[in-house]
C-alpha positions as CSV (number, residue, x, y, z in Angstrom):
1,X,11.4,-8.3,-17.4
2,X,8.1,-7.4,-16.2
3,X,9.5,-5.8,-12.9
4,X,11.5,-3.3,-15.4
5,X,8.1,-2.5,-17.5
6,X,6.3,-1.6,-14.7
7,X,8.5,0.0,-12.4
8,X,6.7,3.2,-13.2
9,X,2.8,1.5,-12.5
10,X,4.7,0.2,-9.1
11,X,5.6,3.9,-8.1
12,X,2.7,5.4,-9.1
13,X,0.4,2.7,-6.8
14,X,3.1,3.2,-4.1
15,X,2.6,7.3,-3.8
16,X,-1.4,6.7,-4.2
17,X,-1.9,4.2,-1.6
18,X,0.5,6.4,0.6
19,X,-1.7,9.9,-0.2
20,X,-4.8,7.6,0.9
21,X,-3.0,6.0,4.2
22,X,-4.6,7.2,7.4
23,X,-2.2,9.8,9.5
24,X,-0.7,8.8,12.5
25,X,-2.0,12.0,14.4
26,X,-5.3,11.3,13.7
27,X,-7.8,10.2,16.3
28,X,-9.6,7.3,14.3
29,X,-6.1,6.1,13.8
30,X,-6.9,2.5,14.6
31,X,-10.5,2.5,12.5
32,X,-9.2,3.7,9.6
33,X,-5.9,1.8,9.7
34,X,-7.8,-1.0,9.8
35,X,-9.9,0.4,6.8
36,X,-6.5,0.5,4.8
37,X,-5.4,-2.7,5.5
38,X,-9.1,-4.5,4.2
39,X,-8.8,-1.8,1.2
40,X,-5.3,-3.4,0.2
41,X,-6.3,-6.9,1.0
42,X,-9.3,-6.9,-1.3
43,X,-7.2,-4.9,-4.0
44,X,-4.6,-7.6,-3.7
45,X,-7.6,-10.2,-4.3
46,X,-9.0,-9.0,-7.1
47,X,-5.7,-8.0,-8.5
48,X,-4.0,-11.4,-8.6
49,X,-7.4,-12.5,-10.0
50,X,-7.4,-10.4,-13.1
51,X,-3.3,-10.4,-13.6
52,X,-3.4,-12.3,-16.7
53,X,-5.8,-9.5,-18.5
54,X,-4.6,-6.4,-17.1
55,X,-1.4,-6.9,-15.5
56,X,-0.9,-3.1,-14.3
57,X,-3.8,-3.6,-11.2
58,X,-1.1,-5.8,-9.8
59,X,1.2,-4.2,-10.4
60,X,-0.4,-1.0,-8.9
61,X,-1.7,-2.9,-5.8
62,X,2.2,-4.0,-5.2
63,X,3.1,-0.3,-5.2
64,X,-0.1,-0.3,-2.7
65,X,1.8,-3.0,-0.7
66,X,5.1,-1.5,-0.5
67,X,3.3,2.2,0.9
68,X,1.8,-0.1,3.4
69,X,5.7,-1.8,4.4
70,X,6.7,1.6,5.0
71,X,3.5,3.2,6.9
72,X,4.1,-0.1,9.3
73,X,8.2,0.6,9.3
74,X,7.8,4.2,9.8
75,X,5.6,3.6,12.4
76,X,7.3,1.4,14.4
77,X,10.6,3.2,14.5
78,X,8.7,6.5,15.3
79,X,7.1,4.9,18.4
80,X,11.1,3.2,19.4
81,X,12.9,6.3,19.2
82,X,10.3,8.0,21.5
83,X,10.6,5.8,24.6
């Protein structure tokens, strides 16, 4: 199972792409959220388009794709609890 072999490539994508995802605080917040989301979509592009030689970009761009599910989830609960 490929899932298995690269459970290590997915972690490793998903602590990069969250060390690189912009900070809530900051105040380009929206700009460079944006950024990160057009950074991941392109990686995700060029990723699925080279799978079949090097399967680990994928694999590291899903890691990329599960950082982002959380930025969005953490997000969105921080701004619920506050009101």
């Amino acid at each position: 199972m490929d899932l298995v072999k690269y459970g290590n490539v997915i972690l490793l994508g998903f602590l990069v792409w969250l060390l690189i995802a912009p900070r809530a605080g900051s105040p380009q917040y929206s700009e460079s959220f944006l950024a990160y989301m057009v950074a991941l979509l392109f990686s995700l592009i060029g990723s699925s388009e080279i799978m079949m030689v090097k399967p680990v970009a994928f694999f590291f761009t899903i890691g990329g794709v599960f950082a982002f599910c959380y930025i969005v989830a953490s997000s969105a609960i921080r701004v619920g609890l506050r009101k």
